[in-house]
ChimeraX commands (.cxc) that place a marker at each C-alpha (Angstrom):
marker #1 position 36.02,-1.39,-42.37 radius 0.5
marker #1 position 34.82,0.98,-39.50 radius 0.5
marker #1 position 35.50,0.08,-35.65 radius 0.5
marker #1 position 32.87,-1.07,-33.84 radius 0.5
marker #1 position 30.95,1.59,-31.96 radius 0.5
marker #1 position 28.79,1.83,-28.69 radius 0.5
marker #1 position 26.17,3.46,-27.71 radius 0.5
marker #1 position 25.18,3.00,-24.08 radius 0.5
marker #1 position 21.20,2.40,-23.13 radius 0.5
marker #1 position 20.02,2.79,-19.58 radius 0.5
marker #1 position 18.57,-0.74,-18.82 radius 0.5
marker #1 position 15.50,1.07,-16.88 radius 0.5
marker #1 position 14.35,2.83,-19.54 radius 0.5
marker #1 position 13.56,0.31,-22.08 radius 0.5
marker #1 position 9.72,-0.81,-20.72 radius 0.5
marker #1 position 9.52,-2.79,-24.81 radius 0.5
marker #1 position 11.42,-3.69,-27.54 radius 0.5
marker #1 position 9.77,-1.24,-29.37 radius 0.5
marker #1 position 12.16,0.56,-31.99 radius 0.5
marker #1 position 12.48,4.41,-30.57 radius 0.5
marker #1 position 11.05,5.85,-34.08 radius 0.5
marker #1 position 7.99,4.44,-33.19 radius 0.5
marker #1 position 7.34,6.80,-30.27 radius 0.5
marker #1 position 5.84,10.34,-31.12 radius 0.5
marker #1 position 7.79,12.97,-28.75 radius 0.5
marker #1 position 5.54,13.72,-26.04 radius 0.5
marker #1 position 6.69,9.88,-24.80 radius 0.5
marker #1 position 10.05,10.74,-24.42 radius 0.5
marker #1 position 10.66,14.06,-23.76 radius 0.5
marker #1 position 11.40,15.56,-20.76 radius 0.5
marker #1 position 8.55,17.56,-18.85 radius 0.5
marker #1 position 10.42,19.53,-16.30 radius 0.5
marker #1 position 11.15,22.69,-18.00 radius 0.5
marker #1 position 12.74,26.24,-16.93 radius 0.5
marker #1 position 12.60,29.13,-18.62 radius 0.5
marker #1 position 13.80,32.47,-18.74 radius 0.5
marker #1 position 12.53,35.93,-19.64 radius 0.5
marker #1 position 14.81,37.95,-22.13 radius 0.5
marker #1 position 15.01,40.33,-19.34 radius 0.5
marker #1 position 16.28,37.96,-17.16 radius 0.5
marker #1 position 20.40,38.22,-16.78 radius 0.5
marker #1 position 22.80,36.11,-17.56 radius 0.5
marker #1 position 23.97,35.67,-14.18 radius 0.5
marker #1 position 20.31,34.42,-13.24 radius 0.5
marker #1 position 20.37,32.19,-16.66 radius 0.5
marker #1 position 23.50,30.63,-14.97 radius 0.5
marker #1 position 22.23,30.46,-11.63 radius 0.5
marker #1 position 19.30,28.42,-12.77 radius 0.5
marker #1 position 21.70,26.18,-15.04 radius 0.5
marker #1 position 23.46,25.25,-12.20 radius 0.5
marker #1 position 20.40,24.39,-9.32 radius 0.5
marker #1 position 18.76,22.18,-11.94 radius 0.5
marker #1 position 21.74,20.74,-13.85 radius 0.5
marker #1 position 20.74,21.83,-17.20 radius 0.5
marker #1 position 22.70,23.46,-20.31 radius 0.5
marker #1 position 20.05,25.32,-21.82 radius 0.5
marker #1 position 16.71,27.11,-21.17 radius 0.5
marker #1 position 13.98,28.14,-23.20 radius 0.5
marker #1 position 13.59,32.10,-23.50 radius 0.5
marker #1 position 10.08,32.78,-23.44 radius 0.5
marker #1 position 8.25,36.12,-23.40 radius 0.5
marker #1 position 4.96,35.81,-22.12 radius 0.5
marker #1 position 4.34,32.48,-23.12 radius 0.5
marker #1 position 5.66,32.60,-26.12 radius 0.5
marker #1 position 9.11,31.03,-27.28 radius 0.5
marker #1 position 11.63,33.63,-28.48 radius 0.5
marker #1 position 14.77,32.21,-28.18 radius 0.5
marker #1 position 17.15,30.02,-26.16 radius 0.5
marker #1 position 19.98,30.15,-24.50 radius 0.5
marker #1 position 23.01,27.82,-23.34 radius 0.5
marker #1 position 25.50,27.32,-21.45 radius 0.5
marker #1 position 27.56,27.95,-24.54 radius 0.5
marker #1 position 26.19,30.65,-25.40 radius 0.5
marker #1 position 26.87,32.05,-21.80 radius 0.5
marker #1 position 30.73,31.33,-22.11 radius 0.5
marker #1 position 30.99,32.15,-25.31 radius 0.5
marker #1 position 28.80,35.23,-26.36 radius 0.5
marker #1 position 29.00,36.52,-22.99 radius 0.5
marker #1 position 31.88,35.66,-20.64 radius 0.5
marker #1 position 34.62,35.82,-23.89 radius 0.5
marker #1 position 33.84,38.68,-24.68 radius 0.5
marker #1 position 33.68,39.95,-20.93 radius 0.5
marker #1 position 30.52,41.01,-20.80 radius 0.5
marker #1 position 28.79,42.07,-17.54 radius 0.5
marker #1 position 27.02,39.30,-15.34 radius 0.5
marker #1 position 23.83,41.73,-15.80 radius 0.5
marker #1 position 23.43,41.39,-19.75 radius 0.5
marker #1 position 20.33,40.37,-20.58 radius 0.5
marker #1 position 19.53,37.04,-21.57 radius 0.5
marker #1 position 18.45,38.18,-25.10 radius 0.5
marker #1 position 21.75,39.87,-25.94 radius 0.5
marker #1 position 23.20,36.21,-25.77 radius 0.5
marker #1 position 20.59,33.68,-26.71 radius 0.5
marker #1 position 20.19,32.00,-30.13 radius 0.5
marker #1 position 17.50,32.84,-32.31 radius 0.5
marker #1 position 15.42,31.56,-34.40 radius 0.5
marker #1 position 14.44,28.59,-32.63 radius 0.5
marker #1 position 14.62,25.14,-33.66 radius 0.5
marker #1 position 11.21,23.08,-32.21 radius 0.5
marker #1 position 9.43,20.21,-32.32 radius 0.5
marker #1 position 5.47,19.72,-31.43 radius 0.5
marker #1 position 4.90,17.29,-29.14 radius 0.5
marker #1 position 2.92,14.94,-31.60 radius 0.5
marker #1 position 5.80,14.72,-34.03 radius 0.5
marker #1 position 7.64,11.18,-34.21 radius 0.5
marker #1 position 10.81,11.08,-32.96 radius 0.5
marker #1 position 12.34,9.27,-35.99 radius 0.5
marker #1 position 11.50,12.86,-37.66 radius 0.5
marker #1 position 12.88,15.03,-34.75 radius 0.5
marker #1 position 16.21,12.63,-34.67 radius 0.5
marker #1 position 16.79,13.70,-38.40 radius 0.5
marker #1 position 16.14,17.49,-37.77 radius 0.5
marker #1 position 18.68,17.44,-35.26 radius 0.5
marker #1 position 21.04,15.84,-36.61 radius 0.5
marker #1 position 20.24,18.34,-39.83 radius 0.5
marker #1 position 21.22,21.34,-38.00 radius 0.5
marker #1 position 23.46,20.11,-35.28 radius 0.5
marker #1 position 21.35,20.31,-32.23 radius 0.5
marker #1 position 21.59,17.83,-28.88 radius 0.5
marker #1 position 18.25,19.21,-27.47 radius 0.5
marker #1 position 15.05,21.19,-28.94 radius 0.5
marker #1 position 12.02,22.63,-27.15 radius 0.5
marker #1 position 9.00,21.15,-27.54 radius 0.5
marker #1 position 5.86,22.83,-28.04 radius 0.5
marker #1 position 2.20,22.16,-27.64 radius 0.5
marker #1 position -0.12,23.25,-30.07 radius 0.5
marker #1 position -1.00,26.49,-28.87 radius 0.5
marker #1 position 3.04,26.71,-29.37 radius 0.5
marker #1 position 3.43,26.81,-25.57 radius 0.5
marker #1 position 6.40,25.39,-24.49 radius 0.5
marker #1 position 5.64,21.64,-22.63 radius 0.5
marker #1 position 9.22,19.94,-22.74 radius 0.5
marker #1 position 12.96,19.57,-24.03 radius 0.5
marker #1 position 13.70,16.13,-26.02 radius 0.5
marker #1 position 17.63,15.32,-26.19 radius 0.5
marker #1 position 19.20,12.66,-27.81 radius 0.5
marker #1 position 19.68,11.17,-24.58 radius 0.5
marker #1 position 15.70,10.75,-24.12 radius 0.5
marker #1 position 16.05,9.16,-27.44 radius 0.5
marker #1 position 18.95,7.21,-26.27 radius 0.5
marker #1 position 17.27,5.32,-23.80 radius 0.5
marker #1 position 14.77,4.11,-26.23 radius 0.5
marker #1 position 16.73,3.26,-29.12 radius 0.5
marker #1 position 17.30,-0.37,-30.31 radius 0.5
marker #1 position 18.42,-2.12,-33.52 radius 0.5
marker #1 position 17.95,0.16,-35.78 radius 0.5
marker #1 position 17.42,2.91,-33.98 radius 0.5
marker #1 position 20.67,2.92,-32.36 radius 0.5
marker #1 position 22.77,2.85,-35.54 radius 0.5
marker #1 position 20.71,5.82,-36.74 radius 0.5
marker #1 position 21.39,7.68,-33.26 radius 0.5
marker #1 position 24.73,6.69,-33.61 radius 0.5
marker #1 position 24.48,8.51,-37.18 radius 0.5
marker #1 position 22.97,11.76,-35.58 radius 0.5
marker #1 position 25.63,11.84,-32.62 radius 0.5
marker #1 position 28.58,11.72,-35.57 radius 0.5
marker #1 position 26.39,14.72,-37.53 radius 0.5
marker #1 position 25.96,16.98,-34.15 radius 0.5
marker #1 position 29.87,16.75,-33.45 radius 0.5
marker #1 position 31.18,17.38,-36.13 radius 0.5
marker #1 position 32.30,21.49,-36.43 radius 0.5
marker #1 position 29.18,23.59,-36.84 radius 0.5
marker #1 position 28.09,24.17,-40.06 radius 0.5
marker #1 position 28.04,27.93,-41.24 radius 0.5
marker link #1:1,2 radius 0.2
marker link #1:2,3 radius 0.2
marker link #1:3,4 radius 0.2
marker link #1:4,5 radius 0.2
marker link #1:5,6 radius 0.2
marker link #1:6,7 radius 0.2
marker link #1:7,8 radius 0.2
marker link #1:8,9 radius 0.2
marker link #1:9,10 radius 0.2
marker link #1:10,11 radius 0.2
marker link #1:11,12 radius 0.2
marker link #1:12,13 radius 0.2
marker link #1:13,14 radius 0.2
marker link #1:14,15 radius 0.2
marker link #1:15,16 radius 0.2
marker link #1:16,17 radius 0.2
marker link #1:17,18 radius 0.2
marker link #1:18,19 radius 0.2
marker link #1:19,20 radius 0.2
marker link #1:20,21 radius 0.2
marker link #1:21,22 radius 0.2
marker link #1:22,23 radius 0.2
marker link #1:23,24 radius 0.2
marker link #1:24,25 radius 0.2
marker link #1:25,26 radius 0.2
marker link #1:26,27 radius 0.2
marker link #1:27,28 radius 0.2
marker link #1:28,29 radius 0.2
marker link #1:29,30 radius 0.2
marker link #1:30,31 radius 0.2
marker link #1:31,32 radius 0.2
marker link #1:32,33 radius 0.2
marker link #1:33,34 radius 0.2
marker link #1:34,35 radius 0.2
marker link #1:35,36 radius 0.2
marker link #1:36,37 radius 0.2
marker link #1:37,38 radius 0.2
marker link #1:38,39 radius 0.2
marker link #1:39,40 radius 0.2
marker link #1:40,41 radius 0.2
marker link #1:41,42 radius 0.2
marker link #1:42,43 radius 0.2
marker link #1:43,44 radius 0.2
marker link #1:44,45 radius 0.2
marker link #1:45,46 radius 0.2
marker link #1:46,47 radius 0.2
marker link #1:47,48 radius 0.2
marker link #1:48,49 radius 0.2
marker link #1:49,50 radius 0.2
marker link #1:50,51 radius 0.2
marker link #1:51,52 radius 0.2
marker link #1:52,53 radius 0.2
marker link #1:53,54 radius 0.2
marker link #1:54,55 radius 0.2
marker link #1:55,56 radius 0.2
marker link #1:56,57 radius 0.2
marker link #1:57,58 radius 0.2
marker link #1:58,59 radius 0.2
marker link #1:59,60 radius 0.2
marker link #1:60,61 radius 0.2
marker link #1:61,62 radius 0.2
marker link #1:62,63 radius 0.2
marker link #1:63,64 radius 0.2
marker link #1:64,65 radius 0.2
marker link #1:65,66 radius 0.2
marker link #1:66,67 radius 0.2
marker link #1:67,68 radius 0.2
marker link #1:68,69 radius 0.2
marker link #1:69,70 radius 0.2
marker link #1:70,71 radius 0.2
marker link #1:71,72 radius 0.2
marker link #1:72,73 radius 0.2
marker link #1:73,74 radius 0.2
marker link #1:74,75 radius 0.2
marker link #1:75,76 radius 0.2
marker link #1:76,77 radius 0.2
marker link #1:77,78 radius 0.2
marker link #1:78,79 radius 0.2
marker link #1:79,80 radius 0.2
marker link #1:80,81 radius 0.2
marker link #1:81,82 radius 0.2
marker link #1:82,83 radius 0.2
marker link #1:83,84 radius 0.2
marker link #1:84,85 radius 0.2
marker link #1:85,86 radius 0.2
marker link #1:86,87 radius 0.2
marker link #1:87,88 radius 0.2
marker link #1:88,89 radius 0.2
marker link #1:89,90 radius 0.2
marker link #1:90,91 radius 0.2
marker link #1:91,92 radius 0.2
marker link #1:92,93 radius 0.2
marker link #1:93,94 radius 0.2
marker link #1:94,95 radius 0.2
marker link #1:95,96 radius 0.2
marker link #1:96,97 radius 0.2
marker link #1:97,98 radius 0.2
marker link #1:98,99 radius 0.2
marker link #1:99,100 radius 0.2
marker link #1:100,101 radius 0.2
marker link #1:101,102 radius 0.2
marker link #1:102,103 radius 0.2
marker link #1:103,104 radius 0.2
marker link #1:104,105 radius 0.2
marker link #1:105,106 radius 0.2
marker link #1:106,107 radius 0.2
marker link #1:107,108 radius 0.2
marker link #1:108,109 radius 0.2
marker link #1:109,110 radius 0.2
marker link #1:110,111 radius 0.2
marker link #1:111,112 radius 0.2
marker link #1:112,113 radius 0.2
marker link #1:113,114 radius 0.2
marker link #1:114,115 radius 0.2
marker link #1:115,116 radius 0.2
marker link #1:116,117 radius 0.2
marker link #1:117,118 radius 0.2
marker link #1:118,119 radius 0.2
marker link #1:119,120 radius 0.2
marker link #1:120,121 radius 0.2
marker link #1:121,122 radius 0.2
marker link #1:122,123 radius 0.2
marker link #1:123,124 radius 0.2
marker link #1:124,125 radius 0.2
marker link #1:125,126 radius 0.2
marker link #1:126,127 radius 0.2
marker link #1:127,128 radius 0.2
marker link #1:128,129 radius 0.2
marker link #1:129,130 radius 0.2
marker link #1:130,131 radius 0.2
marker link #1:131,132 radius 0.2
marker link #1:132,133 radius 0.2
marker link #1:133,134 radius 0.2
marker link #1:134,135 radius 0.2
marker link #1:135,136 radius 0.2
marker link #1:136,137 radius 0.2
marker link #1:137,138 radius 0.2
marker link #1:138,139 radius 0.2
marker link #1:139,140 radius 0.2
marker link #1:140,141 radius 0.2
marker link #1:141,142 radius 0.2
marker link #1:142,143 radius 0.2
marker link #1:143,144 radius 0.2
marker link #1:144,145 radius 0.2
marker link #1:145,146 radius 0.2
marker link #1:146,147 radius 0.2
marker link #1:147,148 radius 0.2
marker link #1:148,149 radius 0.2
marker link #1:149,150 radius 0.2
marker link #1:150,151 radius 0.2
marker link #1:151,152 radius 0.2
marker link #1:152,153 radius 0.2
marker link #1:153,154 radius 0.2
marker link #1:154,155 radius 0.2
marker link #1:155,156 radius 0.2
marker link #1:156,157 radius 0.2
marker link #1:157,158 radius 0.2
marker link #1:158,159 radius 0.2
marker link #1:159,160 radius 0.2
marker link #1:160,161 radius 0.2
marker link #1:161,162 radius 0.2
marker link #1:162,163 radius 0.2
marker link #1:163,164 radius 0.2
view
């Protein structure tokens, strides 16, 4: 028999009882996004991590989604292996890109991140412009009954040691 676990909701973000997998992403998802160029540097990446409070930012080149890079990413493709504060965004980020459109349910979304170990994904519009981030904390505060074990489920997947 397994211990009990919890997952903690925000009591202000739970407007019905609907079950989270009944919301399509746009719902949920964050709108306030900030990207980078892969020009941009790392230091400016950073810089931009830390006035917003964010741990990862789409790398777009005009318009278009290329990329993204972390805060990981920063510490460890960067900073570990002591490169300069002036390396270009693009020399660190992660490609390809794991995305979801902004139509797409979230039940879907939940499984493809828990698929390839991801806590956030950009979401795209359909002329594949970039219009939000969904985390599993935007699913988080939706989730109930079912939902939540399933989220539960997807937070074990995404911790676990990365898959090669």
């Amino acid at each position: 028999m397994q211990p009990a676990r919890t997952v903690l909701v925000c009591p202000f973000s739970r407007p019905d009882p609907k079950e989270a997998f009944m919301y399509r992403v746009n719902e949920i998802m964050s709108r306030d996004v900030v990207c980078v160029a892969p020009t941009d540097t790392i230091r400016h990446a950073a810089e931009l991590m830390q006035r917003f409070d964010i741990g990862v930012l789409p790398v777009c080149d005009h318009g278009e989604l290329v990329a993204i890079v972390t805060d990981r990413d920063i510490a460890v493709r960067a900073l570990a292996h002591g490169r300069s504060p002036d390396t270009p965004v693009r020399a660190v980020a992660s490609e390809p890109v794991q995305w979801c459109t902004e139509d797409e349910g979230v039940g879907d979304v939940q499984q493809r991140m828990a698929d390839v170990q991801l806590h956030r994904m950009p979401v795209l519009d359909r002329h594949r412009r970039v219009v939000g981030i969904v985390s599993l904390g935007d699913i988080a505060t939706r989730a109930g009954g079912p939902a939540r074990d399933e989220l539960v489920n997807t937070l074990e997947d995404v911790s676990l040691p990365r898959r090669h």
